[in-house]
Phi, psi and omega in degrees: 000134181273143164336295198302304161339302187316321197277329214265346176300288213280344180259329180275355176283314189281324150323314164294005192255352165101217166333060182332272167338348177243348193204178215249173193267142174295164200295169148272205187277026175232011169099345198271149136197184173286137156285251170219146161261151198239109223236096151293122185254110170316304166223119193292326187275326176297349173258358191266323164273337140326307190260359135324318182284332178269341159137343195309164230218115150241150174260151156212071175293126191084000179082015173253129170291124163214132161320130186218108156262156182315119178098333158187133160285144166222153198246107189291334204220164186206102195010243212255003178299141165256160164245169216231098161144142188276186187290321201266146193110314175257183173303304203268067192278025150179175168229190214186121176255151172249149176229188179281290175238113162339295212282305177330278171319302162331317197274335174312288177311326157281318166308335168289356173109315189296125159285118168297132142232163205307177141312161156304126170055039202024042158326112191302324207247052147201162200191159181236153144254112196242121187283126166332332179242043151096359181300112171283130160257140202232127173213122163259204173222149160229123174277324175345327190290116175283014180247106205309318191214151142199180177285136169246281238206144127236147205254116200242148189239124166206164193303122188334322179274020163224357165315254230319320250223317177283322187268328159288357177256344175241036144256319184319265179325294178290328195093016185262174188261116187280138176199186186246193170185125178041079244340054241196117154292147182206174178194142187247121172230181178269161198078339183186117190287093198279116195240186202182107179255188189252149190223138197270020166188154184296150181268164181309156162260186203269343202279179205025025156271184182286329170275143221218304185185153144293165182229144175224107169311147199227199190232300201216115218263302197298315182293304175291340172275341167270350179301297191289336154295321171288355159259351149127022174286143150300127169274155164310301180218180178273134161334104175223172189249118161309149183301320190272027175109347197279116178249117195218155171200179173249171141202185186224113163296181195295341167273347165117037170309050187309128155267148178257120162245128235218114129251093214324154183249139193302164209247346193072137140035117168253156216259337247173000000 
């Protein structure tokens, strides 16, 4: 699959989705889209002025602060847990936003207080934003995007002999399309593209760390959860319902990947 293609999907799913800033790329036929990453965050306001500064939307459901970007949301706090590890080093070893223009952006964020760092090999159209507590952000470019920023990717590092095996379980599983990009397995959902590098021994897994887990928005909670038992997934615990409306449960992919699976509860207002 090509980049470009990729891109031209996900910005008309997030046009169709109506308020890019308010709401996630509609589901696919298997019920999916991107959610959210889930941050125990050592300090909530340095990172809450970080993705202010990167364009970001906050909400406050429940009086917890989340981050709402084109594509996907994060959730700065996890009750009274910090978490212990940056994204590198683990499964999920970074994410990844696309903008219109790199430089452009850069000098906006720095001015706004966000530290930057270059590209691989001072590359023009990528730049990194690294969170006080270890989140690697990867930021590329499509000038093409008529959108200043959204979510593109995550990038999960795992030993070579089990990419294939990762990549048919979260097409399987999620409802996603599998292909490649810049010959590199992917998997494709809306909202957020899943990539997949070779790491010479297996990585930590996500849970306590500062990314905790990912979130995958669901259509129908009760419905999806029976799709995934019948292929033979564990749930972490049982399907329960939150004070803002959120009906959730976990699971852990076979690598150690914890997932959220959501179906939302309305979010109010953005504050910001």
């Amino acid at each position: 699959m090509k980049t470009t293609a990729f891109a031209v999907v996900l910005l008309g799913s997030a046009l169709a989705a109506g308020s890019a800033a308010a709401q996630p790329a509609p589901f696919n036929e298997a019920g999916v889209t991107m959610g959210h990453w889930h941050l125990a965050s050592k300090d909530v306001e340095a990172n809450k002025k970080i993705f202010l500064g990167m364009g970001g939307k906050l909400f406050m459901p429940g009086g917890q602060p989340l981050m709402m970007f084109p594509g996907v949301y994060i959730n700065l706090t996890l009750g009274n847990e910090k978490g212990d590890g940056g994204t590198r080093g683990s499964v999920v070893n970074h994410v990844g936003f696309i903008v219109n223009n790199v430089q452009e952006r850069v000098a906006q964020w720095k001015a706004a207080g966000v530290a930057v760092l270059p590209g691989g090999n001072n590359r023009q159209d990528q730049a990194y934003v690294e969170t006080p507590d270890g989140v690697r952000i990867e930021i590329l470019e499509d000038k093409t995007q008529t959108m200043p920023i959204r979510h593109e990717h995550l990038h999960f590092f795992l030993p070579e002999a089990e990419i294939t095996k990762a990549v048919a379980w979260y097409a399987k599983t999620w409802g996603g399309k599998a292909g490649t990009r810049a010959n590199g397995p992917v998997v494709d959902l809306p909202g957020a593209q899943l990539r997949f590098n070779k790491a010479d021994k297996a990585q930590a897994a996500t849970r306590q760390r500062v990314l905790d887990h990912i979130g995958f928005d669901v259509k129908d909670h009760a419905a999806f959860v029976k799709k995934i038992e019948a292929e033979g997934i564990k749930l972490d615990e049982p399907p329960r319902k939150g004070a803002t409306g959120n009906t959730i449960t976990y699971i852990t992919d076979p690598w150690g990947t914890r997932i959220e699976i959501i179906e939302r509860g309305p979010l109010g207002a953005a504050v910001n």
